[in-house]
C-alpha positions in Angstrom: 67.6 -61.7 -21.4 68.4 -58.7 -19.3 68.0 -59.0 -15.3 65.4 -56.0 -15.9 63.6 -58.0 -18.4 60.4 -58.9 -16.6 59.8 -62.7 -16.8 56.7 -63.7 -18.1 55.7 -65.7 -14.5 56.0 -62.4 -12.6 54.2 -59.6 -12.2 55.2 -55.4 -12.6 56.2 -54.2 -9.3 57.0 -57.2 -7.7 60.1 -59.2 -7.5 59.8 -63.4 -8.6 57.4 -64.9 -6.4 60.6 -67.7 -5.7 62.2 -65.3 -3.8 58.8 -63.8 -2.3 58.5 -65.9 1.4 55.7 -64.0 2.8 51.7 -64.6 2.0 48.6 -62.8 3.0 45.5 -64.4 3.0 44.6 -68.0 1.8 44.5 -69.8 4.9 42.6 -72.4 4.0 44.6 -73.2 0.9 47.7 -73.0 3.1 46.3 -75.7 5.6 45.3 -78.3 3.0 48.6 -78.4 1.7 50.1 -78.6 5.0 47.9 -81.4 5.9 48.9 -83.5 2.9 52.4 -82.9 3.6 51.9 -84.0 7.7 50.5 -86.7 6.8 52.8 -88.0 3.9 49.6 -87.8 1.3 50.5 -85.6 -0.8 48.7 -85.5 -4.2 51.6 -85.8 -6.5 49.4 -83.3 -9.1 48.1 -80.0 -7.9 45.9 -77.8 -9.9 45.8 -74.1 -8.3 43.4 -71.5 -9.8 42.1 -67.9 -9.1 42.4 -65.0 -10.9 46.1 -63.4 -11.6 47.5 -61.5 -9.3 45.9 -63.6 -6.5 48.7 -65.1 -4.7 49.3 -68.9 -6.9 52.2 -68.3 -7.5 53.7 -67.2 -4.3 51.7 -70.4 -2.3 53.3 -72.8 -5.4 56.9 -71.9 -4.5 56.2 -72.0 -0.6 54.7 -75.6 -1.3 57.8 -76.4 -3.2 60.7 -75.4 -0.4 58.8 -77.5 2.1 58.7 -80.4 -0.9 62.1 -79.7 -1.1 63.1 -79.9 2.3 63.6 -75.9 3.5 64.0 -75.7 7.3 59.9 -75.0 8.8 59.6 -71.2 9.8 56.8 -70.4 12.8 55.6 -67.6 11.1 53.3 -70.1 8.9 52.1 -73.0 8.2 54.0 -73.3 5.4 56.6 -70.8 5.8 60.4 -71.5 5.5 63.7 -69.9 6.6 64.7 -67.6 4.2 68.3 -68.2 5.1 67.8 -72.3 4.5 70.4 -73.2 1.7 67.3 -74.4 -0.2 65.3 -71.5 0.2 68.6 -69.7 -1.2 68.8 -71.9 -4.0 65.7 -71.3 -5.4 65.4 -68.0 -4.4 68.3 -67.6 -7.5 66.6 -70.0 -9.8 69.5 -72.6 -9.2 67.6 -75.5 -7.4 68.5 -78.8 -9.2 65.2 -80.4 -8.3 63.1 -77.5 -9.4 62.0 -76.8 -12.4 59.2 -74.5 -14.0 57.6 -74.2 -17.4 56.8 -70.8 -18.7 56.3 -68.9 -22.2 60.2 -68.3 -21.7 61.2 -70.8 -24.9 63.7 -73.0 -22.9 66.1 -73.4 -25.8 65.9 -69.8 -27.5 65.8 -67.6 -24.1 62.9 -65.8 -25.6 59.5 -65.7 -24.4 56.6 -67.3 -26.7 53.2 -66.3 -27.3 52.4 -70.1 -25.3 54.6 -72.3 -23.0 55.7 -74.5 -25.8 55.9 -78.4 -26.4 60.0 -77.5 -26.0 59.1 -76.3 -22.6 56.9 -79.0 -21.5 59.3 -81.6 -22.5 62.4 -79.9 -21.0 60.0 -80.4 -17.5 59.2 -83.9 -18.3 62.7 -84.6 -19.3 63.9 -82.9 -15.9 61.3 -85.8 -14.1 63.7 -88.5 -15.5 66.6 -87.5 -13.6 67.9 -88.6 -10.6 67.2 -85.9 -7.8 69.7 -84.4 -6.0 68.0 -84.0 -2.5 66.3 -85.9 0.1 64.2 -88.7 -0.4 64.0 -88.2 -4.4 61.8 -85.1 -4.4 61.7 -82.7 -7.2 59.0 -80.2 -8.2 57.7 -78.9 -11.4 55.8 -75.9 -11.5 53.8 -75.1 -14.6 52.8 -70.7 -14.8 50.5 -70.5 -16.5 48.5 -74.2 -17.4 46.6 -71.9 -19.3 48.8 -70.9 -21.9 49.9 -74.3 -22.9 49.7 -75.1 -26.7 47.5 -78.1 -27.6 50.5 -80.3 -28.3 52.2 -79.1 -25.0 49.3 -79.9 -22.8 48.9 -83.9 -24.5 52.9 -84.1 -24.0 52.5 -83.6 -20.2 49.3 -86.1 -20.0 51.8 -88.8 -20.0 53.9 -87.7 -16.9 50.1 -86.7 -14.9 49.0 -90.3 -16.1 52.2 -92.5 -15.0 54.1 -89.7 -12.2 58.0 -90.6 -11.6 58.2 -91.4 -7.5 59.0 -88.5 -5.7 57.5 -85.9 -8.4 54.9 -83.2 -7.8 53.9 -81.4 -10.6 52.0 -78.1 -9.5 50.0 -76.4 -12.2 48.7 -72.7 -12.1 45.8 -71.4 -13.5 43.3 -68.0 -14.2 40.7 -70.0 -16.3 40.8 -73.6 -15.4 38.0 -73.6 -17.5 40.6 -73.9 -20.8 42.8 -77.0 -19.9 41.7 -80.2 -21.3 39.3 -82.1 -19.2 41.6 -85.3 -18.9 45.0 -82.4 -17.7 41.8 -81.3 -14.7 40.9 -84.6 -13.8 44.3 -85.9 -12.8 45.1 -83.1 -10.8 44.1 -82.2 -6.9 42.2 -79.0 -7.1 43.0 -75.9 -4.7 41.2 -72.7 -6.0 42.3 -69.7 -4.2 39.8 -66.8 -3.5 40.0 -63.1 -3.7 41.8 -61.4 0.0 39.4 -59.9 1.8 39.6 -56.2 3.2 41.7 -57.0 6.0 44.0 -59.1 4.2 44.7 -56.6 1.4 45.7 -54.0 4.0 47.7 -56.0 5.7 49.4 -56.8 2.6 49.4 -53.6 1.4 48.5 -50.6 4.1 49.6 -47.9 2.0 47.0 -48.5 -1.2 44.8 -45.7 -2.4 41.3 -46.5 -3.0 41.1 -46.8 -7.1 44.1 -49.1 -6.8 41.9 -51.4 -3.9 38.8 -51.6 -6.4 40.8 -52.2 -9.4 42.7 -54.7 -8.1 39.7 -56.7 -6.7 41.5 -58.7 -3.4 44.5 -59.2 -5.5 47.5 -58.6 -3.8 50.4 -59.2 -6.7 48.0 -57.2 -8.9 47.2 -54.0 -6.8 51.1 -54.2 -7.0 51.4 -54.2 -10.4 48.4 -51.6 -10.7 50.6 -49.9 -8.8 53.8 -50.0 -10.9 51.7 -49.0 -13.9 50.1 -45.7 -12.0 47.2 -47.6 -12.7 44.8 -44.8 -10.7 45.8 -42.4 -13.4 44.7 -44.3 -16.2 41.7 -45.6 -15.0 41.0 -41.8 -14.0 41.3 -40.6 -18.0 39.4 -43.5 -19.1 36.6 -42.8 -17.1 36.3 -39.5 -17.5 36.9 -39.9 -21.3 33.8 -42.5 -21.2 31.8 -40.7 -19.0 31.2 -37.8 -21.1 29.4 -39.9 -24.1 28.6 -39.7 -26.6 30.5 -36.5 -27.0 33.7 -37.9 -25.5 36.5 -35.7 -25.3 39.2 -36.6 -27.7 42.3 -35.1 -26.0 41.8 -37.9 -23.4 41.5 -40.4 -26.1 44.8 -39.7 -27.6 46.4 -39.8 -23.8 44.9 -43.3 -23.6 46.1 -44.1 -27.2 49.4 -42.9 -26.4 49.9 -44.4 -22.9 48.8 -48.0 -24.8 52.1 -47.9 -26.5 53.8 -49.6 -23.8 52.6 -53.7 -23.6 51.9 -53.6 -20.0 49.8 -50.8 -19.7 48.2 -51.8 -23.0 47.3 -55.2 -21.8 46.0 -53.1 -18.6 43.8 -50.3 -20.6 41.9 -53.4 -22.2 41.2 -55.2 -18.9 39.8 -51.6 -17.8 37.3 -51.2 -21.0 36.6 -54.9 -20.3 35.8 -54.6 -16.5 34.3 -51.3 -17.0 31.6 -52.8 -19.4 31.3 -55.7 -17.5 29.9 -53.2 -14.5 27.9 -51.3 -17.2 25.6 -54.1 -17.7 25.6 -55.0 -14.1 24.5 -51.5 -13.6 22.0 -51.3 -16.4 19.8 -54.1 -14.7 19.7 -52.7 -11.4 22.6 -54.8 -9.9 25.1 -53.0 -7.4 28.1 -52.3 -8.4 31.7 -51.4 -6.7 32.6 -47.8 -7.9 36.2 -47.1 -9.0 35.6 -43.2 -9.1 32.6 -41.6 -6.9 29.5 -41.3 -8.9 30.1 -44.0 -11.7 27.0 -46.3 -11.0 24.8 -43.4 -12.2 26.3 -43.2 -15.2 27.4 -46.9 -16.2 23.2 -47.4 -15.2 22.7 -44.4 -18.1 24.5 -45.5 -21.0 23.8 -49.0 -20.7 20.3 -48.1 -20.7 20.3 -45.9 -23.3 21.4 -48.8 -25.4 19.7 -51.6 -24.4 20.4 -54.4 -22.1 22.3 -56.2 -24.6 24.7 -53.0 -25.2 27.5 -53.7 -23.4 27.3 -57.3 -23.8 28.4 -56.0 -27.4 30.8 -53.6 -27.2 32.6 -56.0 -24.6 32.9 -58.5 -27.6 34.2 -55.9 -30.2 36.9 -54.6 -27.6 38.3 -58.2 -26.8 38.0 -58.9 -30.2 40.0 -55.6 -31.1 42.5 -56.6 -28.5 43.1 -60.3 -29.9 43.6 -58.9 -33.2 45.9 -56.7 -32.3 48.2 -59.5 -30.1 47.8 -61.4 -32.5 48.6 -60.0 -35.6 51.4 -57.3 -33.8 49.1 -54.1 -34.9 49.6 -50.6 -34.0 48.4 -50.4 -29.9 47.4 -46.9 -29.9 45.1 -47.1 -33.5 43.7 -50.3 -31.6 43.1 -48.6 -28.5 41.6 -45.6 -30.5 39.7 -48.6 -32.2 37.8 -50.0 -29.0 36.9 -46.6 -27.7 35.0 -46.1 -30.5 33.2 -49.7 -30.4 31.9 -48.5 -26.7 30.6 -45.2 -28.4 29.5 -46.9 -31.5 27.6 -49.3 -29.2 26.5 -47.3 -26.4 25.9 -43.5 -26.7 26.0 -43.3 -30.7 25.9 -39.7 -31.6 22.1 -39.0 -33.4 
């Protein structure tokens, strides 16, 4: 792979989050790791959750330079010098008692549709060895738990049931809801919550006001939201689904054609799905945040134009569209074209 090639445990517009030593937000996360490590109690399975984007990632790799050894920074409870050899090591992917699991296929360099049985057993393999550092540490972290195969998940139970001394295995995940009940119960649970508005501009001062909505407290997404000109999309989707049922199609075929690249693909679909999910809020009277000015009144008047159960429905037909179409490697832009029509079909069909 190319060092341009985007790995799959990082996000657009950021760089690794081994080599990213700052954090914003999560303080309480920060201190219950720091307490287990004080007091040499340190679970040796972590589960972290929260939506992506929300900082696991980056808190997993600070965790693991402290495991590690990394020389203690003041600037946090957790923080390490970023000029410690370990921190250095890692920073390149070269730590010898690190390793990570990923949808990048460990013996073909390629990245999979799931993090495979191959990966998972290259990480319990890895747990076998002799470490190289201090007091026998290593560290596994596994990004995303979530995308484990069913046969890569019951490999790891094994190394979660009977844990090697000195291992820590940290797992990350969006929907915790989707591992296997026995992966959950053997893991210490951390669930990290959305930044609030003075976190986010600390983290990110500069961030226009469509970017702070869409990206929901999420500091590695707004960056990514970012990197995608995510404003401008949301922008011509909102305007193209504001004007039903007689939607313009010039904005349509923008949409199609900007869905041609995978990232902002994946990001058009989280838009329809979010922007549904607000449309039912809206139809029953709950508040909703507004992306653009003035698009409570209308989510509230197409979702009641179509019952309360209207949105409910075209938000199954666009993630089923969108499954489809990863799965089976269809055209993006006909599938876009595809969902926009579900939401019309669904609700503001033309009499």
């Amino acid at each position: 792979m190319s060092e341009e090639t985007l790995l799959p445990d990082q996000e657009p517009g950021s760089p690794h989050p081994r080599a990213v030593f700052e954090l914003f937000g999560h303080h309480a996360a920060e201190a219950e790791l720091a307490d287990s490590l004080t007091h040499g109690r340190s679970h040796h399975a972590w589960l972290m959750t929260g939506p992506k984007g929300i900082g696991k990632a980056t808190l997993a790799y600070r965790f693991a330079r402290r495991l590690l050894g990394a020389r203690p920074d003041p600037s946090g409870l957790l923080a390490s010098d970023p000029d410690d050899p370990i921190c250095r090591k890692i920073a390149q992917g070269a730590h010898p008692d690190l390793r990570t699991a990923t949808r990048l296929d460990p013996e073909k360099s390629e990245i999979k549709r799931d993090v495979t049985i191959g990966a998972i057993r290259d990480l319990t393999q890895f747990f076998t060895m002799t470490a190289d550092g201090r007091d026998g540490a290593r560290v596994g972290i596994i990004d995303c738990a979530d995308d484990m195969s069913v046969s890569a998940a019951n490999a790891l139970l094994k190394t979660l049931e009977e844990p090697p001394p000195g291992a820590t295995l940290i797992l990350l995940s969006h929907t915790p809801g989707r591992l296997l009940p026995t992966l959950r119960s053997r893991c210490r649970r951390l669930d990290l919550v959305s930044l609030s508005d003075a976190d986010m501009a600390q983290a990110l001062p500069d961030l226009d006001a469509a970017t702070r909505s869409l990206a929901a407290g999420r500091p590695g997404r707004a960056k990514a939201l970012m990197a995608l000109q995510a404003a401008k999309l949301y922008a011509t989707l909102s305007r193209h689904l504001s004007g039903l049922p007689r939607a313009p199609l010039d904005e349509a075929l923008i949409l199609a054609e900007a869905s041609a690249d995978a990232d902002r693909f994946q990001l058009l679909f989280d838009m329809m799905e979010d922007w549904l999910a607000r449309a039912g809020r809206a139809g029953v009277g709950l508040p909703i945040e507004e992306v653009e000015p003035g698009e409570s009144v209308v989510l509230a008047r197409l979702a009641a134009g179509s019952g309360c159960d209207g949105p409910a429905r075209a938000w199954t037909h666009v993630r089923s569209v969108r499954t489809k179409a990863e799965a089976l490697n269809l055209d993006r832009g006909l599938a876009t074209l595809d969902a926009l029509r579900a939401i019309r079909a669904e609700l503001a069909p033309i009499q």
